[in-house]
C-alpha positions as CSV (number, residue, x, y, z in Angstrom):
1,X,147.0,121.7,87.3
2,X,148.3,125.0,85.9
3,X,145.1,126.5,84.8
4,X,144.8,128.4,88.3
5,X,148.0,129.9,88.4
6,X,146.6,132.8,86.7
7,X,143.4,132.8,88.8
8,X,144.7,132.8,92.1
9,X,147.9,134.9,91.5
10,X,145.7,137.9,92.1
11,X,144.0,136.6,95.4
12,X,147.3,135.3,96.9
13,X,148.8,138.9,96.2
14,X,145.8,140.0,98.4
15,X,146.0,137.4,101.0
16,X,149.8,137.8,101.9
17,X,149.3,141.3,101.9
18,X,147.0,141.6,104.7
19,X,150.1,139.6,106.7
20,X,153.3,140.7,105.1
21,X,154.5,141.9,102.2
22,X,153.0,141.5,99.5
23,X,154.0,139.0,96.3
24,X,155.0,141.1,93.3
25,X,155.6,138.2,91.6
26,X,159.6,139.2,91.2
27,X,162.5,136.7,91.6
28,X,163.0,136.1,94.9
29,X,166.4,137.4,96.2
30,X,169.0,135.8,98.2
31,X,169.1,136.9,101.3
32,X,172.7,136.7,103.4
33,X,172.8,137.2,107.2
34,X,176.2,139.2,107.7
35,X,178.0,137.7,111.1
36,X,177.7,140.2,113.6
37,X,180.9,141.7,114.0
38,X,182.4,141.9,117.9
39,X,183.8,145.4,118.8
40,X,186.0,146.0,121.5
41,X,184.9,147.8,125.0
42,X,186.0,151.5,125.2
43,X,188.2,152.1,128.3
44,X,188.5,155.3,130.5
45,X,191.2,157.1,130.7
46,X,193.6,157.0,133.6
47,X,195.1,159.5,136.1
48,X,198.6,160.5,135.5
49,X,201.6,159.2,137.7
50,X,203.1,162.2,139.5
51,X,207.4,162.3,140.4
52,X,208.9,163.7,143.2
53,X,212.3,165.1,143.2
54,X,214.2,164.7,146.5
55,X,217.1,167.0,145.4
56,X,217.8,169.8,147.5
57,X,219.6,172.8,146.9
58,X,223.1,173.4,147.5
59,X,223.0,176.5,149.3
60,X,222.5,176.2,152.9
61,X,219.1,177.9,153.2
62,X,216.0,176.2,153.7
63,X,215.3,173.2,151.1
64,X,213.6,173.3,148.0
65,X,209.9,172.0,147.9
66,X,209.7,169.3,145.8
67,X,208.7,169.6,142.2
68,X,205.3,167.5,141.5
69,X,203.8,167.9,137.8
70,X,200.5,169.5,138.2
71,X,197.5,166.9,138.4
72,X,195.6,165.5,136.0
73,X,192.6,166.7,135.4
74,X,189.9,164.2,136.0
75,X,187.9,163.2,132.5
76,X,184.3,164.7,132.1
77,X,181.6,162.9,130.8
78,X,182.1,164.7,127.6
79,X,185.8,164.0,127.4
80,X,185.4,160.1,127.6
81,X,186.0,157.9,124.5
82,X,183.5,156.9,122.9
83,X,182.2,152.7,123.5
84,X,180.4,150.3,121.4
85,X,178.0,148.1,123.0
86,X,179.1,145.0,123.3
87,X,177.6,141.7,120.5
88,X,175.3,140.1,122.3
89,X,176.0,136.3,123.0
90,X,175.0,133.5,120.9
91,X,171.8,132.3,122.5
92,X,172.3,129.8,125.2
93,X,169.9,126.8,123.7
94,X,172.3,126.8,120.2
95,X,174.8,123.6,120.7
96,X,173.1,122.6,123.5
97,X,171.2,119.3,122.8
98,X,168.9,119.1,126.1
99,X,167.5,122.0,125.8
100,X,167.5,121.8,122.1
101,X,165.3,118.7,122.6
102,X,163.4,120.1,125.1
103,X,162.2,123.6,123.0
104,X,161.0,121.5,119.8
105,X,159.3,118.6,122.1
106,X,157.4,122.0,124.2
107,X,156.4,123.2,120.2
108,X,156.1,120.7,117.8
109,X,154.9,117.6,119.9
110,X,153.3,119.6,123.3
111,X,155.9,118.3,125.3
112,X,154.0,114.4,125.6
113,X,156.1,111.6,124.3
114,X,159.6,111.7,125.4
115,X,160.7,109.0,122.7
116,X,159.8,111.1,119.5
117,X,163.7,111.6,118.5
118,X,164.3,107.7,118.8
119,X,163.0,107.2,115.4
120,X,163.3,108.6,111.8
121,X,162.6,111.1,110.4
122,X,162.3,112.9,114.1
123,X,165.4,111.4,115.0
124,X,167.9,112.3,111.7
125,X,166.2,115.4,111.6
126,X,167.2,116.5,115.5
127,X,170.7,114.8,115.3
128,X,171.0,117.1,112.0
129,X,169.8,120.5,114.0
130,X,172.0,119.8,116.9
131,X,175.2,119.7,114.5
132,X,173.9,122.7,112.8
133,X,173.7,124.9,115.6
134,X,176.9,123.9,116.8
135,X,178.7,124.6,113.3
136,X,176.8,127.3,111.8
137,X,175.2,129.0,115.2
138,X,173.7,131.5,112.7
139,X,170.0,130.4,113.4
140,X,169.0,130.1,117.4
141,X,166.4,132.0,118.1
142,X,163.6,130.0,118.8
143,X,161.4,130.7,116.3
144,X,164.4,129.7,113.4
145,X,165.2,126.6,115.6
146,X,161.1,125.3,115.1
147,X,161.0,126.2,111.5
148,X,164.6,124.9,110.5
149,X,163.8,121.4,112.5
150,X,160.1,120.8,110.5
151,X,161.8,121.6,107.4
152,X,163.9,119.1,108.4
153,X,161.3,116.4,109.2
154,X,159.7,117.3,105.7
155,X,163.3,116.5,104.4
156,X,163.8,113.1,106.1
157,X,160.5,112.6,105.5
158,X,160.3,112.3,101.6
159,X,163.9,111.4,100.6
160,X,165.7,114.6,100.9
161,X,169.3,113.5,99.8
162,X,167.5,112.3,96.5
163,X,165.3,115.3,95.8
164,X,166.0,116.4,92.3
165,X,167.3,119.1,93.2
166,X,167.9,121.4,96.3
167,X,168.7,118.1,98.3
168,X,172.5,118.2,98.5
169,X,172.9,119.2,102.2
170,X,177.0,119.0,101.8
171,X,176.7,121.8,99.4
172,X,176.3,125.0,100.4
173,X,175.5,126.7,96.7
174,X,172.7,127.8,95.0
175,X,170.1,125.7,93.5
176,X,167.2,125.3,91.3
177,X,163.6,124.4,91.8
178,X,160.0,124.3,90.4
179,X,158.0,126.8,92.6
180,X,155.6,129.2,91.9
181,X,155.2,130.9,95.3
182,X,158.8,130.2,96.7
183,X,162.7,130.5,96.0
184,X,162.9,128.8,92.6
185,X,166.3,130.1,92.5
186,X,168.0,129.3,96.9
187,X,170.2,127.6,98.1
188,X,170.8,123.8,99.2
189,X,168.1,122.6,102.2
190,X,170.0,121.8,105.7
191,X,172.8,124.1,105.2
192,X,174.0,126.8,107.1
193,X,172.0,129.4,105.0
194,X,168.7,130.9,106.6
195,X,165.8,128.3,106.1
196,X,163.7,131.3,104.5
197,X,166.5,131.6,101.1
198,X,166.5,127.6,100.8
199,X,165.0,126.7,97.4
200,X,161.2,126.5,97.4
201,X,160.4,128.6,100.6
202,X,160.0,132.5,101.7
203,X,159.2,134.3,104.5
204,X,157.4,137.6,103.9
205,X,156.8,138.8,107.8
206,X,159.9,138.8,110.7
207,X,161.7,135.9,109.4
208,X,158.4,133.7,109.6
209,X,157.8,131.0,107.2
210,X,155.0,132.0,104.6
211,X,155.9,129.7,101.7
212,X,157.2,126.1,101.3
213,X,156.4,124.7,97.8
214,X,158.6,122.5,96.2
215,X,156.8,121.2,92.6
216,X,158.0,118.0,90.3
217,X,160.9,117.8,92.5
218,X,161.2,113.4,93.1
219,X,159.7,114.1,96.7
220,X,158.9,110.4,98.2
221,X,157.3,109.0,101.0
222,X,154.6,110.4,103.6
223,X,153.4,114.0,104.6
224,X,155.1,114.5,108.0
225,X,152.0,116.2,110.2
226,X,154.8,118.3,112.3
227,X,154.2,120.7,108.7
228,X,151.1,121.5,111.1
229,X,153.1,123.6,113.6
230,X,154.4,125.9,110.8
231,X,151.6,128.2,111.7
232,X,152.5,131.1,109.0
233,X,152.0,129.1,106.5
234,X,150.0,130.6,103.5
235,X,151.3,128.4,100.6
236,X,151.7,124.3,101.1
237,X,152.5,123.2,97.5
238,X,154.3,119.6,97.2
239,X,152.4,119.0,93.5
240,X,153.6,116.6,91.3
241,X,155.9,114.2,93.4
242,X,155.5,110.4,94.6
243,X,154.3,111.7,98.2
244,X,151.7,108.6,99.5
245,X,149.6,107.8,102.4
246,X,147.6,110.4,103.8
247,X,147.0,114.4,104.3
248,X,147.4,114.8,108.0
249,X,144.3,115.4,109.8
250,X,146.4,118.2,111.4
251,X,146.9,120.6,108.6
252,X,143.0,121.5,109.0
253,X,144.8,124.2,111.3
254,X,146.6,126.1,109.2
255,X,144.5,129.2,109.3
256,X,146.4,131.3,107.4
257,X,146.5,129.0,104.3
258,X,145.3,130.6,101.0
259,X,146.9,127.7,98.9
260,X,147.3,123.8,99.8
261,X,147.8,121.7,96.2
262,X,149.3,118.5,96.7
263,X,147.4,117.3,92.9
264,X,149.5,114.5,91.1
265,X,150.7,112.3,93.9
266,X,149.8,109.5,95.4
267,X,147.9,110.2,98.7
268,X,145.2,108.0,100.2
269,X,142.7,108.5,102.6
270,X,139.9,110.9,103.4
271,X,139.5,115.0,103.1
272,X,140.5,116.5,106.7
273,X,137.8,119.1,108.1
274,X,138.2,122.6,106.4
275,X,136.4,124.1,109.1
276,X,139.3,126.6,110.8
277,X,140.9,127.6,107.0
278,X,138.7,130.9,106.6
279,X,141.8,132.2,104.1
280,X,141.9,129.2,102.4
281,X,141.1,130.4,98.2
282,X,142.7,127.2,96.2
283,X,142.4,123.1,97.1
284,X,144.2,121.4,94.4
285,X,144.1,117.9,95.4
286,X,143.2,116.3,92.1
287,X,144.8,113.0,90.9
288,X,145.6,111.1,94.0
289,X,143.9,107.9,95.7
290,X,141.9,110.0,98.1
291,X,138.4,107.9,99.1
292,X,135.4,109.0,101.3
293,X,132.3,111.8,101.3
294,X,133.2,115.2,101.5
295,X,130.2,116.3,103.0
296,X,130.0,118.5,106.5
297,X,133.7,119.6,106.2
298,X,133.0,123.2,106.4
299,X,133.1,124.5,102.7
300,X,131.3,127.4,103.0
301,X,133.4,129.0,105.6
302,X,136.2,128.9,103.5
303,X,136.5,131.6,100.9
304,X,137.0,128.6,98.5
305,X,137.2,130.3,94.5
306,X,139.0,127.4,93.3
307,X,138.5,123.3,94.1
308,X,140.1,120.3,92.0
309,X,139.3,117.5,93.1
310,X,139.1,115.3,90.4
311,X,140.2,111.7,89.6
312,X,140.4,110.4,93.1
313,X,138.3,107.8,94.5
314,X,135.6,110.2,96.8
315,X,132.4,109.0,97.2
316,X,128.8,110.2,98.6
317,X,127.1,113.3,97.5
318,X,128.5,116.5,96.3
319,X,128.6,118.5,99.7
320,X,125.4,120.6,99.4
321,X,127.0,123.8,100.9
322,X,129.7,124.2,98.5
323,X,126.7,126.0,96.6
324,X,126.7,128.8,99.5
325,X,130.5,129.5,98.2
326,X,129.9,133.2,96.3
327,X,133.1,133.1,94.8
328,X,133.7,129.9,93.3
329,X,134.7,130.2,89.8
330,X,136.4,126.6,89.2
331,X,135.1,123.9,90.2
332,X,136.6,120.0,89.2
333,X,135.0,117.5,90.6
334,X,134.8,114.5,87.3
335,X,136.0,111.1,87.7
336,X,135.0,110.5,91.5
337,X,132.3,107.7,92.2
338,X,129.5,110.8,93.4
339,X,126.1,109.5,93.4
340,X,123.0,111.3,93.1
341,X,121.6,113.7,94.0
342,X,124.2,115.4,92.2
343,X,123.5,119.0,92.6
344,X,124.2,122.6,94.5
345,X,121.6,124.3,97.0
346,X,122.9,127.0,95.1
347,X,124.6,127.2,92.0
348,X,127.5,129.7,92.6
349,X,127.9,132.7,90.2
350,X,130.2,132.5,87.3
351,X,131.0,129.9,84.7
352,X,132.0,126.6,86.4
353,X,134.4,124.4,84.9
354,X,132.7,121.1,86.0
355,X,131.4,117.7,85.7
356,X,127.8,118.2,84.3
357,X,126.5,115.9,86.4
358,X,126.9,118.0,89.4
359,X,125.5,121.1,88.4
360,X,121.7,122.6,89.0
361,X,120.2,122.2,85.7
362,X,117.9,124.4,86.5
363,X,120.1,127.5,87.1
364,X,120.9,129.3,84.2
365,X,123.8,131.5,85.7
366,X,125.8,127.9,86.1
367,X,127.2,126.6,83.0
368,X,129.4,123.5,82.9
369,X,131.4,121.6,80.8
370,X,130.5,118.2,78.4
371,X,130.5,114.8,81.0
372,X,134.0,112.8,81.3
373,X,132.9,109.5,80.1
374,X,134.3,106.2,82.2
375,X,136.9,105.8,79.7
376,X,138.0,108.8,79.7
377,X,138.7,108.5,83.5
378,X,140.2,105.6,83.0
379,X,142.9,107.0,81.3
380,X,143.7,109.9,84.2
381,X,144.1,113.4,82.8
């Protein structure tokens, strides 16, 4: 849904800021590492030769000494020519596929299964890493290695080479995309271009990955849970693809995440524990196949000011403590199967925008909106 956009531009400004830099809400511009240019090592200057001359003269007195040019005189510290330090060497891990292997099973899979690169996506998205350190060798610290090889996951994962755009890995050019919070104007994912100027993603902080959010872009197939590892994260936005199965359990420790809206897809399954997102100010899961209560998930220590979720298939009572959430100001919960009792410990301040069954009738301060009749729902938003 669009309607928040405006609401939570002001709090995501807030929220990156306490990290990074803030969002100004400017285009993005591209950013172009410049190859570090190799400078030649000063040398010191020599001693001069010295001649001897073994003429003598023709009198018949004693010989002439021999003529020696007068030394050099040794260089001082101040006379030397200046030298550049030399460029430091390419990192030893780039083009090396053990220990290539070895750094992204230690931090994305904790080192346990020694098979994870037999399959796809794990497997397409290491052989692609391995060729791209070789043949760009731009990108090795560690850090760039992690992030560019779960992007690459993400990638495999949902049908990269048939993205809509941004999916043409054999060009390196500029592309378009739908993102609010990210490049909408980067280039081409998997080329030799830093992963943070690839269209749909930013880093605001070091070179760390703040932002991936690629929008109504043909993204199919499942949400890899390596996205877990990305632990900068502070906007996960995939809304409005074909994505399907369900949210990895996983992503419930992303601490730093102010944004996660994966609405109009086709994810099943139940709501992961929100417990550890304390920064966490917009879910945005509405028109999906999720099932299951959403009580005890740790709502209220969240700080939670928007929540759509909305035409899925959740069941149970409306979790009591999402009353204790001061903030709230949007709240979509219609077209669920909720059963009584339908109501908030306490209704949050403002004016909620909400299914009227699951509002406090007796609390003034909450006003909601008319009941979505079964037909309505029927027919989806």
């Amino acid at each position: 849904m669009k309607l928040h956009t405006a609401l939570m531009s002001g709090a995501f400004v807030t929220a990156v800021a306490a990290d990074g830099k803030a969002n100004n809400n400017t285009p993005s511009h591209l950013r172009h590492l410049k190859a570090d240019s190799k400078s030649s090592k000063g040398t010191k200057a020599g001693k001069g030769s010295s001649s001897y001359s073994s003429s003598y003269s023709m009198s018949y007195g004693p010989p002439t000494p021999p003529v020696t040019d007068p030394p050099t005189p040794k260089p001082t510290r101040s006379t030397l020519p200046p030298t550049t330090p030399p460029t430091p060497a390419p990192s030893p891990i780039c083009c090396n596929p053990a220990d290539l292997e070895e750094l992204i099973l230690s931090n994305v899979y904790n080192g346990d299964i020694e098979t994870t690169f037999d399959e796809d996506p794990a497997k397409s998205a290491m052989e692609w890493l391995k060729g791209d350190t070789c043949s760009c060798g731009k990108f090795c610290t560690d850090l760039q290695l992690i992030q560019r090889y779960i992007l690459a996951v993400l990638y495999y994962s949902t049908g990269g080479p048939n993205w809509t755009s941004c999916g043409d890995a054999a060009s390196d050019a500029t592309c378009q995309v739908q993102s609010a919070y990210g490049n909408s104007e980067g280039f081409n994912w998997l080329t030799c271009n830093s992963e943070c100027d690839w269209g749909g993603t930013d880093c605001r902080n070091s070179g760390v990955l703040n932002v991936t959010d690629v929008e109504r872009n043909g993204l199919i197939g499942n949400l890899p849970p390596e996205i877990a590892k990305l632990s900068g994260l502070v906007v996960l936005a995939l809304e409005q693809n074909q994505l399907q199965g369900p949210i990895p359990s996983s992503y419930g420790g992303l601490d730093k995440l102010v944004v996660l809206d994966f609405d109009f897809n086709e994810l099943t399954g139940t709501l992961f524990d929100l417990s550890n997102m304390e920064r966490l100010q917009q879910l945005d899961l509405n028109s999906n196949f999720l099932s299951g209560s959403i009580e005890g998930l740790g709502w209220d220590l969240t700080r939670l000011t928007f929540i759509d979720l909305s035409y899925n298939k959740f069941t149970g009572t409306i979790a009591p403590e999402i009353g204790d959430l001061g903030g709230l100001t949007s709240l979509q919960v219609q077209c669920n199967a909720f059963v009584p009792p339908l109501q908030f410990v306490n209704c949050p301040s403002g004016t909620l925008a909400a299914d009227d069954v699951i509002c406090d009738n007796s609390a003034t301060i909450c006003t909601c909106t008319n009941s979505t009749s079964a037909a309505q729902c029927d027919e989806g938003p």
